[in-house]
MISE-357409 format. One record per residue: x, y, z of N, C-alpha, C, O in turn. Coordinates in steps of 0.1 Angstrom, whole numbers, plus 5000, padded with zeros to 4 digits. Each point is the difference from the previous one (the first is absolute). Example, Ala and Ser with C-alpha at 12.3 -4.5 7.8 and 13.67 -1.06 7.14 Angstrom:
2
513249435078499150125000500950125000501050005007498650114986500950115000499250115008500550115001
END
This chain:
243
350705591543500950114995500350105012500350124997499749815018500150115008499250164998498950004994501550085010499050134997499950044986499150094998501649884993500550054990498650014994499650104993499449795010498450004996499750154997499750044989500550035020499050145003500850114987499550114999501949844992499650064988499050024991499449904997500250184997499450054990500149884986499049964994502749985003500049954991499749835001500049914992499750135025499249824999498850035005499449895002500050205002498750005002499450054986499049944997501450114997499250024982501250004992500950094997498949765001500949964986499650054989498850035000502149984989499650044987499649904993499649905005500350124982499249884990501749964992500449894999500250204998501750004993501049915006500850035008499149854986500749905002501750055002500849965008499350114983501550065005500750095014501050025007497650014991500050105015500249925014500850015009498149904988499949865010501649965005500550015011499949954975501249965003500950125009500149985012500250084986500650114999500050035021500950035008497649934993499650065015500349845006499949985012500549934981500049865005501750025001500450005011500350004983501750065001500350105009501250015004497850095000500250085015500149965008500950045008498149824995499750005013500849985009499850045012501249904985501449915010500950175007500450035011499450044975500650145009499150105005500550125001498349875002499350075006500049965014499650085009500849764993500049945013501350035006500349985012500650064978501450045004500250185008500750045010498550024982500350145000499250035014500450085009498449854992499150065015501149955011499649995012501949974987500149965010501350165001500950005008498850084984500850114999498750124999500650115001498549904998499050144998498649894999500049894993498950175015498849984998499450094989499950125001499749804987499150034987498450015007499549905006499950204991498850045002498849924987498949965002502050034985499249944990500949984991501050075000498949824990500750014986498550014993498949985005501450064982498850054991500849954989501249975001497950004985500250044989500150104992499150084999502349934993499850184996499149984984499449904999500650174995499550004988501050084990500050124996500749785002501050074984499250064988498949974996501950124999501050045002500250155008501050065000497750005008500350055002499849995019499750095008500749774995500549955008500949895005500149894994500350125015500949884999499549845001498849965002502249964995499549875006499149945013498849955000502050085009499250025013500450145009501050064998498149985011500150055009499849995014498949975006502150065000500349975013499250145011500150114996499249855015499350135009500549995009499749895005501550195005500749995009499850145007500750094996498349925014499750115006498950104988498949964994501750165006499650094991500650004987499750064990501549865012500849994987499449844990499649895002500850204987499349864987501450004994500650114998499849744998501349974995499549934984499349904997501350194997499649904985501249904993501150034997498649885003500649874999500449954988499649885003500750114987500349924989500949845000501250005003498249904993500349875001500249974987499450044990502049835014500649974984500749875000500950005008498949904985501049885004501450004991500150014988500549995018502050004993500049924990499649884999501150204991500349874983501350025003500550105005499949764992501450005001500850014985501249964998498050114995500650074990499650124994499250065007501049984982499350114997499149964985500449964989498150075016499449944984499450104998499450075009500649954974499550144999498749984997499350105000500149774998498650014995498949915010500249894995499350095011499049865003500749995014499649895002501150155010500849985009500849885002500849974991499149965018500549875002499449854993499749905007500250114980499649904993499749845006499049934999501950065007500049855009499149975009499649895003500050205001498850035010498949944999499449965011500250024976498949994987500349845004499249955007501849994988500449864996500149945015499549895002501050195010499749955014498749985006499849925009499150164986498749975001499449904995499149935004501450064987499649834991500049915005499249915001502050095005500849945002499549925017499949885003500050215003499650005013498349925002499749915008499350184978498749925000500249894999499349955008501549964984500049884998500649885009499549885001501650165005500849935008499449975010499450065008500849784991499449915013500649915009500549914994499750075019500549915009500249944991499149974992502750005006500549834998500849945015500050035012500849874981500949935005501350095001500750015010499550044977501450065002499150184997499050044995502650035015499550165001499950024983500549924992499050195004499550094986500650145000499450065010501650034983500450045000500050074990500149944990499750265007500050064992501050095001500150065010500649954979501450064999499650154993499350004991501250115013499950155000501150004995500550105005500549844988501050054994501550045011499949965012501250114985500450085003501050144997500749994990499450125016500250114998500750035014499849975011501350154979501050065010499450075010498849985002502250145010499650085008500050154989499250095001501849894991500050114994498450044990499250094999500949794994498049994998499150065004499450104996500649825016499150065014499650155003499050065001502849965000500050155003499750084990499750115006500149904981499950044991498050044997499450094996500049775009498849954999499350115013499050075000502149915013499450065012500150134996498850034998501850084999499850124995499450064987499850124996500049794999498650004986498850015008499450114999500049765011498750045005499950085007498850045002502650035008500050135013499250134983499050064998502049934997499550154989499149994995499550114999499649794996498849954995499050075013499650124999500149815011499650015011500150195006499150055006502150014990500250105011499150094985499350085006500649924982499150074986498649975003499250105002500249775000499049995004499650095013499050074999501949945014499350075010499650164996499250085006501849944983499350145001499050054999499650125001499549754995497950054999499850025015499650125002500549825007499950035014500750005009499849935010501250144988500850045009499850065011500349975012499150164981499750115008498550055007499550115002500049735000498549985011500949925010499449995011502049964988500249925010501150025012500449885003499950185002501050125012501449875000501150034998498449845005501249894997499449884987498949945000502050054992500249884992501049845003501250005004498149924994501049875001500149934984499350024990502049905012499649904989500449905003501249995000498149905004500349885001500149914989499350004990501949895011500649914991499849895005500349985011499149914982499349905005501449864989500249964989500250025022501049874997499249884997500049925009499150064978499549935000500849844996501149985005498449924988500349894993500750024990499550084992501849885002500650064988500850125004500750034991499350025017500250165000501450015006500149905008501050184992500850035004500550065015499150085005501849915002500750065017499249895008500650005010498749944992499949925009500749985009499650005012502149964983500849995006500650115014500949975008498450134992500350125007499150025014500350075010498349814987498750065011500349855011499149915001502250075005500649895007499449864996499449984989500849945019499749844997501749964998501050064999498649805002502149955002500150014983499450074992501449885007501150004986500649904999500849985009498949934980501149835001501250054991500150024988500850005021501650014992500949895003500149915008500750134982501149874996501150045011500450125003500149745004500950045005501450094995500849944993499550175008501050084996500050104993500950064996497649965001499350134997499550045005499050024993500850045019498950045012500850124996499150095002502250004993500250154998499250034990499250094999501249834992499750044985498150025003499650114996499649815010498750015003499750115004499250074995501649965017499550115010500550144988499250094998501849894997500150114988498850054992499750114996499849785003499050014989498650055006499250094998501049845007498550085010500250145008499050065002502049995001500150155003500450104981500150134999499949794992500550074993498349994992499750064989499449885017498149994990499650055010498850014998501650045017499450035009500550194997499050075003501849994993500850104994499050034986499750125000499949844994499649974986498650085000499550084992499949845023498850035000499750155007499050074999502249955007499850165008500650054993499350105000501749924989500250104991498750074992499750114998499649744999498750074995499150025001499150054993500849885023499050105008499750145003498950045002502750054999500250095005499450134989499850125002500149814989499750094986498749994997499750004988499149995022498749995001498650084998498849984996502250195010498550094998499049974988500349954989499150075014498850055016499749925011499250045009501649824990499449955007501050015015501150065001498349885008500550035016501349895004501250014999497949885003500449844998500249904987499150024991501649905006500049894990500149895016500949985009497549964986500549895009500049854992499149974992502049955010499849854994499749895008500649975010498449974985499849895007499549894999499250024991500749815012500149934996499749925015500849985009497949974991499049895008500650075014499250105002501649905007499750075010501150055000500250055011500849974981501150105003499850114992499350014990501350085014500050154992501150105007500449995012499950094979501250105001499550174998499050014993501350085012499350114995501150104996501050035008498950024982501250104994499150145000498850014997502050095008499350154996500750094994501250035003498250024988500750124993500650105007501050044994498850035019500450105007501149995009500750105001499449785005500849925011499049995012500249915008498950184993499049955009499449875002499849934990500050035024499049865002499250035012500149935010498950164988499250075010499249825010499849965011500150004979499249835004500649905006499449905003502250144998500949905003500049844995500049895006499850154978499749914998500949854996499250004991501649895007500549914996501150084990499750004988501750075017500250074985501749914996500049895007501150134985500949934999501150065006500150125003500949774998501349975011500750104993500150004988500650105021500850084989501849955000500950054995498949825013501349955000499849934991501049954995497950014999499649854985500750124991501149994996497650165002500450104991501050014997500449974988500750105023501450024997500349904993500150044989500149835013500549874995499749964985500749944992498350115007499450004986500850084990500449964990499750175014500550114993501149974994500350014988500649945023501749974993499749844993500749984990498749935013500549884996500450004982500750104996499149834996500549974985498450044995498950015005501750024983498750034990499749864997498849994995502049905007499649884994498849935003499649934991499950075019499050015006498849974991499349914996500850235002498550054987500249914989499049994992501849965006500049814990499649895004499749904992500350115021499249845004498849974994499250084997500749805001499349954998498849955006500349885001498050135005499449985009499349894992499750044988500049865013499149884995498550005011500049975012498750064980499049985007499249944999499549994988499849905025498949924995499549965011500549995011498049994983499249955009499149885003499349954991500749995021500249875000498949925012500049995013499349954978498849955006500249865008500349904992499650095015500549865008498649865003498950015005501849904989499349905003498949975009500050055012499049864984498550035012500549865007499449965009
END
């Protein structure tokens, strides 16, 4: 794990299987972020009257709240499928032919709808500890199932003769996600990320960290294109390949 050992949250793991997970979904961007600021420690916070994690960067403590993206909005149980992907996943074994679990699909307009449900969710919660922490983050964890993927690079298989209509689409979910970023207090940063890519959005316009932030030539692009956009249709699945 390179240095990353000499955290707190791998040197005393918890017993909370969720948490586990949780510090096991950091790790790709903790290896990302030391290549922008040396972290002195990550900790575990203790909800609710702490955050998720906490970050030690000098004399400054950064309180962190972590969350994986629904690509919809559910009002009860979160991302239901999740449940059925775990099942699903324990059982699945090397075949012959790849095994594949389908996440359905849902619009950008969905998305966007779902992405500013958990920003306000998330920004209610911070108000238990807000004010022990001088900076707040909120990290968005692009998990499996989960929505913008499309935004944290990697190629794109397009049809010949739609490479505008594509590039439309992706500055217009890349737009989507900083409109509702920008509407964050308390927090500093919305960062998204997903196995080694990540984006950092801030409420202020500051980026003291210089950190990975978005094209304001995509933004612009975003802004004017078609509302039609927010109708596409995203089909998601995941797909276990032959042993």
């Amino acid at each position: 794990m390179n240095n990353l050992a000499r955290f707190t949250i791998y040197r005393q793991p918890c017993d909370d299987k969720q948490r586990l997970k949780e510090r096991d979904d950091l790790h790709r961007l903790l290896r990302r972020l030391e290549e922008f600021l040396t972290l002195d420690d990550v900790r575990f916070g203790q909800p609710p009257n702490e955050p998720d994690f906490i970050f030690d960067l000098g004399k400054k403590h950064i309180g962190c709240e972590l969350t994986d993206l629904n690509p919809k909005i559910f009002e009860k149980g979160g991302y239901l499928k999740r449940n059925a992907f775990k099942a699903w996943r324990a059982q699945v074994v090397p075949v012959e032919a790849p095994q594949r679990f389908d996440w359905g699909s849902y619009s950008l307009r969905e998305s966007k709808a779902s992405l500013e449900y958990q920003i306000a969710d998330k920004r209610k919660r911070a108000t238990n500890w807000l004010n022990n922490f001088p900076e707040r983050w909120l990290l968005l964890h692009v998990a499996s199932g989960s929505p913008f993927s499309q935004i944290l690079g990697g190629p794109h298989q397009v049809k010949p003769g739609r490479e505008n209509d594509v590039a439309d689409f992706l500055a217009k979910s890349l737009y989507c996600v900083h409109s509702a970023c920008k509407e964050c207090w308390p927090f500093d940063y919305v960062v998204l990320f997903m196995q080694d890519g990540f984006l950092a959005f801030s409420s202020n316009s500051s980026n003291p960290y210089n950190l990975p932030i978005a094209s304001e030539e995509i933004l612009n692009r975003g802004a004017v294109v078609s509302d039609r956009f927010l109708d596409w249709q995203k089909e998601s699945n995941y797909v276990v390949k032959a042993a």
